[in-house]
C-alpha positions in Angstrom: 9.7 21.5 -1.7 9.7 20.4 -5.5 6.8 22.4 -6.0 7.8 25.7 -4.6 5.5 25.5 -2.1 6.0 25.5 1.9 4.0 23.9 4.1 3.0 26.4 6.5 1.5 28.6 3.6 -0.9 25.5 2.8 -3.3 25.6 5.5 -6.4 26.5 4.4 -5.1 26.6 0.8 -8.0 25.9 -1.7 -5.5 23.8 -3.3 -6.7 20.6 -4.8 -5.5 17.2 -5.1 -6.2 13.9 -6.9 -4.3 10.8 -6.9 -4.6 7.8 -9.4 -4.8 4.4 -7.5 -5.8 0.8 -8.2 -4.9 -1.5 -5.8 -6.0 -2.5 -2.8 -2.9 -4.6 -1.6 -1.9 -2.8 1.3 -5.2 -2.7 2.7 -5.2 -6.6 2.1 -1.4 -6.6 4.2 -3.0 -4.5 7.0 -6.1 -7.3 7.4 -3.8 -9.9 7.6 -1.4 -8.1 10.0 -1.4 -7.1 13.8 -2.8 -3.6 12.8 -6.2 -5.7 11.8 -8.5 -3.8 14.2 -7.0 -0.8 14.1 -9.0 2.3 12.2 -6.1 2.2 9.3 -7.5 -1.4 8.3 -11.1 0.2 8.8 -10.7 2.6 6.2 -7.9 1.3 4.0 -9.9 -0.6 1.5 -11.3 2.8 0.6 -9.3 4.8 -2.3 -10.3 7.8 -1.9 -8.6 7.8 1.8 -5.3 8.0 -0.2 -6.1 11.6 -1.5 -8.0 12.5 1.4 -4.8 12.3 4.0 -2.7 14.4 1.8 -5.6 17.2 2.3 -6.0 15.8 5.7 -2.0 16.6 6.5 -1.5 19.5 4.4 -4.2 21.4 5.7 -5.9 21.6 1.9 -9.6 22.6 1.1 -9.5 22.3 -2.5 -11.1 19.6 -4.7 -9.8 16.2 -3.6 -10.6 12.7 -4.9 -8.6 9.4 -5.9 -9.0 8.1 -9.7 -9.6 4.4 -10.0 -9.0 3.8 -14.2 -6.7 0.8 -14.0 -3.3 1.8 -15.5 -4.2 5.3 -16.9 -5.5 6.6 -13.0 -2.4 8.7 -13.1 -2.6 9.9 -16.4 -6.0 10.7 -15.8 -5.7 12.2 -12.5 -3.4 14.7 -14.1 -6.6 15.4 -16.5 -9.0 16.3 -13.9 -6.6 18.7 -12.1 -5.9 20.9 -15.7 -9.5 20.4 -15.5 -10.0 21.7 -12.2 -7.8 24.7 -12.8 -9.8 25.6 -16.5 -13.1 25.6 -14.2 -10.7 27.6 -11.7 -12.0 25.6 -8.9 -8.7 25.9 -7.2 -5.9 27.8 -6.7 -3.5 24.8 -7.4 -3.7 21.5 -7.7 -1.7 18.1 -7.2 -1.9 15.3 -9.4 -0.3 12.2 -7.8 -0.1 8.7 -8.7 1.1 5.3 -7.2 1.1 1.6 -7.4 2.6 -1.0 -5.0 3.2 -4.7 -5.5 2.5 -6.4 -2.1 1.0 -9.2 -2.6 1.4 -12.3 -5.0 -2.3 -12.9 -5.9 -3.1 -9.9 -8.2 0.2 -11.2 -10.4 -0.9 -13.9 -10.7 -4.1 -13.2 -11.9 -2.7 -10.8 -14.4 -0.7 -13.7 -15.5 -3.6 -16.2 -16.3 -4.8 -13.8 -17.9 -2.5 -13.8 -21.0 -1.1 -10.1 -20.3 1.9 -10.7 -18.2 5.4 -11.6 -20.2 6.4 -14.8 -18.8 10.1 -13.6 -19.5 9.4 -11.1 -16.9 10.5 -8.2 -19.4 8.3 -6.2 -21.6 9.0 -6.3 -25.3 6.9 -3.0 -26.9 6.6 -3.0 -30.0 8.8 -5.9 -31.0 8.4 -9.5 -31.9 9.3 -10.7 -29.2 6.4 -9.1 -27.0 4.6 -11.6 -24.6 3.0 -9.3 -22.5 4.4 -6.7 -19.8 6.3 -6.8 -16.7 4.9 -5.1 -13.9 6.4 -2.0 -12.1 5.7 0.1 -8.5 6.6 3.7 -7.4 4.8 6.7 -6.7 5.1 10.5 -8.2 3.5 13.8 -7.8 3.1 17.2 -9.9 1.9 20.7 -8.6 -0.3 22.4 -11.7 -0.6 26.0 -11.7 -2.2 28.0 -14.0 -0.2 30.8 -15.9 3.1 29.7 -15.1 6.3 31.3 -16.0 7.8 30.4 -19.6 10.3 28.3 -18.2 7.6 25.7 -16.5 6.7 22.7 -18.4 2.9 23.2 -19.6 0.0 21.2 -20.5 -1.5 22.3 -23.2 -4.6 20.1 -23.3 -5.7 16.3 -22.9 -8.7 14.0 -23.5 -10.0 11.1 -22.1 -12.6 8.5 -23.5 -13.2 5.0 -22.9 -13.1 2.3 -25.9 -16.5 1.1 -25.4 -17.0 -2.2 -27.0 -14.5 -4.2 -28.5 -13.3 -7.9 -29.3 -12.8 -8.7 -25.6 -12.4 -7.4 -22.4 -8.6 -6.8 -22.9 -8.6 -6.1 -26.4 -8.1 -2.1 -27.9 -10.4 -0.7 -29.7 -8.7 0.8 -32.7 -11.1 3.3 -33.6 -12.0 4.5 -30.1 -8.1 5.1 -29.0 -7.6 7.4 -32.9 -10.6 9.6 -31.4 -9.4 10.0 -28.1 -6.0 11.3 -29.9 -7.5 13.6 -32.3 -9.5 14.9 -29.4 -6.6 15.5 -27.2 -5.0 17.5 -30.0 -7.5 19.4 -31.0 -7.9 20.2 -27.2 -4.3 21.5 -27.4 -4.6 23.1 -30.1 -1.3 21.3 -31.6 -0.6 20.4 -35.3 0.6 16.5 -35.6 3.5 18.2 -37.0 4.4 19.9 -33.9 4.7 16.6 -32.1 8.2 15.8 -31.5 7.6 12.3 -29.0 4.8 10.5 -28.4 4.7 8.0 -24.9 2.7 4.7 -26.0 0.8 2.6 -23.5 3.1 -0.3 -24.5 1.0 -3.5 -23.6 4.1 -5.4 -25.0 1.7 -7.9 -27.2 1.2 -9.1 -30.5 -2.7 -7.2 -30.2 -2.5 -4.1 -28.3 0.9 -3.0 -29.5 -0.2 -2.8 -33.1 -3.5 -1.7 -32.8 -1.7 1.2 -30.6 1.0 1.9 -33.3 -2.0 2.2 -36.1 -4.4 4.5 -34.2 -1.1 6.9 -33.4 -0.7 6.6 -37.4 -4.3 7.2 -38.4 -4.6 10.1 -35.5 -1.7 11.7 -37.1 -3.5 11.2 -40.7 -6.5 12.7 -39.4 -5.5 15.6 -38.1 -4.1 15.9 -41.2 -6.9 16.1 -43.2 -5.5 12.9 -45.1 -7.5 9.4 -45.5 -6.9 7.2 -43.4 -7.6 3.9 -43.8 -9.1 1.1 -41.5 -7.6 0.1 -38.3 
């Protein structure tokens, strides 16, 4: 109903959907459960089942597909349905996202790896950053194109992977000042114009300042202004 949309008008809408997921937990709870044999354990493992039952339920016949990027699948997931809608492949489309915490192992792992705060709260851009604490929930947006004025709007977005870098966990600086300057210029937005700008927050002493310096050097960029190295 947040949408404006009612269900009986979706059947057969070509209205689309993607949802960014990463993990695989509840299909780990299910195996281990009394619901082990059942066709839910079958195909839970698979990712892209989570975007297919939305279609499934809402009678939907547009694009569908999940997004498996880690923690941008939601971000990007909201890229590919603008996307969708430039190429006017549908009519609508819903960009979704969700995480869930239901099992201890994939903590844990996070955690020997270095990137979890061991004060179990996230620190971004402060001294005190030791990592990040990890969150859960779920959220969805309907995209429309040609909206009335007093709809929020996307005006354009980019995404780009940072290639190779110190490490497997480490930003590349160079790579993430690209991908900005090419979601502005996607936009079509002066640096100027930018009033807020949401930060993947790692909450450590590497990514958090590599971060702050490729929003800087973007900035610069767009500018026309030298920017030095990162």
């Amino acid at each position: 109903h947040g949408g404006g949309l009612g269900r009986a008008a979706l059947l057969g809408s070509t209205i689309g959907v993607a949802v960014g997921i990463s993990s695989t937990d509840f299909a780990h709870v299910l195996a281990a459960g009394p619901h082990a044999r059942s066709v839910y354990a079958a195909t839970a493992a698979s990712l892209s089942i989570a975007s297919g039952r939305l279609s499934y339920v809402l009678g939907l016949q547009g694009p569908c597909l999940a997004v498996e990027t880690a923690c941008s699948a939601s971000l990007v997931a909201l890229h590919v349905a603008a996307r969708a809608l430039r190429q006017r492949e549908c009519e609508a489309h819903v960009a979704a996202g969700v995480n869930l915490i239901l099992l201890p192992s994939s903590s844990s792992g996070l955690a020997a790896a270095g990137m979890t705060s061991a004060s179990g709260r996230s620190h971004t851009f402060d001294s005190r950053a030791d990592g990040f604490a990890r969150g859960e929930g779920s959220c969805a947006v309907v995209l429309r194109a040609g909206e009335s004025a007093q709809a929020r709007e996307l005006s354009g977005s980019s995404v780009m992977q940072d290639g190779r870098s110190a490490s497997l966990t480490a930003p590349n600086g160079q790579a993430q000042r690209a991908l900005l300057c090419a979601a502005l210029a996607d936009a079509g937005v002066a640096p100027a114009a930018l009033a807020r700008a949401e930060a993947h927050g790692t909450g450590t002493k590497l990514g958090d300042p590599i971060e702050a310096g490729s929003l800087a050097g973007a900035v610069l960029a767009a500018r026309g202004e030298a920017c030095g190295a990162l």
